[in-house]
Wavefront OBJ file of the C-alpha trace (Angstrom):
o trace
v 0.000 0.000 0.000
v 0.990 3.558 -0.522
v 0.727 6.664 1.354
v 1.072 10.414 2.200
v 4.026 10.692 4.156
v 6.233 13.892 5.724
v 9.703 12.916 5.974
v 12.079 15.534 7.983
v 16.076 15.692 8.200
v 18.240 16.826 10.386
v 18.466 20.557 8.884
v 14.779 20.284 9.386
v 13.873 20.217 5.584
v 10.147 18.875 5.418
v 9.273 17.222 2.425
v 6.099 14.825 1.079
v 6.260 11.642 -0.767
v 3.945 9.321 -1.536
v 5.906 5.914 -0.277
v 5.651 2.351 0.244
v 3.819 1.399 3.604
v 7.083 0.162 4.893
v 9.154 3.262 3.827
v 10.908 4.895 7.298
v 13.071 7.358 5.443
v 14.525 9.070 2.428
v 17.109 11.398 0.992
v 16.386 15.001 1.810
v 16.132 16.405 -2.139
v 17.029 19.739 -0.475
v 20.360 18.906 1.009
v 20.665 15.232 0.613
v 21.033 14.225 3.994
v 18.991 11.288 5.570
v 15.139 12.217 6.038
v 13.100 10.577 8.596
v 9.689 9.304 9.016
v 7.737 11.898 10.161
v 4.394 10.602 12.737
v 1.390 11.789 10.856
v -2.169 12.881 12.789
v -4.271 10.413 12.974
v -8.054 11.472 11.313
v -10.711 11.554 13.593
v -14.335 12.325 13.035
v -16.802 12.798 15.906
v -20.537 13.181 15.822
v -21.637 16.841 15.662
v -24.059 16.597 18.529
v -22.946 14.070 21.079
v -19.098 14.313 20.046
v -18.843 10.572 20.270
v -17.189 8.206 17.711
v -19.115 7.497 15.064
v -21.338 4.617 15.684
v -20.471 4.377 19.804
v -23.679 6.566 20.757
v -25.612 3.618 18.072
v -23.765 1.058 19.787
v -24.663 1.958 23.015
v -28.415 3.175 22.445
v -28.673 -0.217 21.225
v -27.190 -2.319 24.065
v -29.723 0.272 26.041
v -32.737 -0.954 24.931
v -31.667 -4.559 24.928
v -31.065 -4.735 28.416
v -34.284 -2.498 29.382
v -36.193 -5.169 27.027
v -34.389 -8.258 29.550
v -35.279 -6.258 32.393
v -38.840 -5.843 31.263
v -39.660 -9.010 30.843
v -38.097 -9.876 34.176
v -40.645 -7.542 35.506
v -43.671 -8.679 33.698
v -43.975 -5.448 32.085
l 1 2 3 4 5 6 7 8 9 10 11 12 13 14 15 16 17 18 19 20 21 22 23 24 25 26 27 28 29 30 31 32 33 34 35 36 37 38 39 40 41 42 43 44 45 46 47 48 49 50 51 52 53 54 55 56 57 58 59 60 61 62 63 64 65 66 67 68 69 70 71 72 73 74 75 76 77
């Protein structure tokens, strides 16, 4: 697989390549020194309202009404 990557050296030349997976560094094309592997951001997208993950607030809404559906019938309700 490819990717994105940001590579830095030590003259703190930051440069983007799209690499192997595998790929921890490069030549610097700006000074050609040894350019490292640079750790990207990871992407993270919350719901708008609740600010959960997506799908947790679903999750857990569900297991919700599963157990209130066990305890109802405990109850004889």
């Amino acid at each position: 697989m490819r990717l994105m990557v940001e590579f830095q050296c030590k003259h703190e030349h930051i440069t983007e390549r799209l690499v192997d997976s595998d790929t921890r560094q490069i030549t610097c094309p700006e000074c050609g020194e040894n350019a490292i592997r640079l750790m990207g951001m990871p992407s993270v997208r919350l719901e708008p309202y609740s600010g959960a993950f997506p799908g947790a607030y679903h999750s857990w809404e569900r297991k919700r009404a599963d157990k209130m559906a066990v305890d109802n019938r405990r109850n004889g309700a």
